[in-house]
N, C-alpha and C positions, 0 to 999 in steps of 0.2 A: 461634746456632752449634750444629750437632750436636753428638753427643757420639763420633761416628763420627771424626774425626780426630783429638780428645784419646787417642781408644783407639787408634789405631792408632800414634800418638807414643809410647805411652806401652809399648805391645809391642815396637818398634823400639829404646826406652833401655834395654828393661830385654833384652835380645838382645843389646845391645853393653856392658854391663857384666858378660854371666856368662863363666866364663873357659871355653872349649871343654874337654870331657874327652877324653885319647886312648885310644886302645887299646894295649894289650901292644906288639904289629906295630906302630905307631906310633910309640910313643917309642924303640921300637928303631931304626926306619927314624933317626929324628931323629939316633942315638946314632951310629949309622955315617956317616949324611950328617956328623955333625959330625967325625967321622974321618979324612974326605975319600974315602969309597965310596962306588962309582959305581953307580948304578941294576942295575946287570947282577950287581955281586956280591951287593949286596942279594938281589936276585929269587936267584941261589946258596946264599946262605945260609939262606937262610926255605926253599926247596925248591919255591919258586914263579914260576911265568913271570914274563919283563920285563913284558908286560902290566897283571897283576897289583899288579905293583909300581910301574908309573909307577900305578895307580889308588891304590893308597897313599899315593903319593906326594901325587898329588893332590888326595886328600881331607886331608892334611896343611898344603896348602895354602890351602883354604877355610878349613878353619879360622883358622888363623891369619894369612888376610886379607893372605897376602903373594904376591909374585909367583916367588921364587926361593929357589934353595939355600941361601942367605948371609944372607936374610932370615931366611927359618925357622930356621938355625943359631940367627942373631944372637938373635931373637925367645925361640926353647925356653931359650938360658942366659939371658938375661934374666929370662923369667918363671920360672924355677926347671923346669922343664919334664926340664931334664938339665942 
């Protein structure tokens, strides 16, 4: 057996055991979503397109490997996040 799949197993555990860092605009976005603010006033508050901000939103998402608002909520107090 190679050593080509043990390393690639072994970069995929160790990716899914490190915990994602946010950024500033991130955890904020998270603090407001947890508020029940909607995308629009986000993008109001930050002084930034809706665009913008669903892209925030989104890489919020990746992160923490969820699909939705109530995920991610649920998820950041969970892992201490907010």
């Amino acid at each position: 057996m190679s050593a080509w799949p043990r390393v690639v197993f072994k970069w995929c555990s160790d990716m899914e055991q490190k915990q994602p860092t946010f950024s500033p605009r991130e955890v904020s976005a998270l603090v407001m979503l947890a508020q029940g603010k909607h995308q629009k006033h986000m993008a109001r508050e930050f002084g930034i397109s809706l665009n913008t901000t669903k892209d925030v939103m989104r890489r919020v998402y990746l992160k923490m490997r969820v699909n939705n608002a109530a995920e991610a909520v649920a998820q950041a107090i969970r892992s201490g996040i907010i």
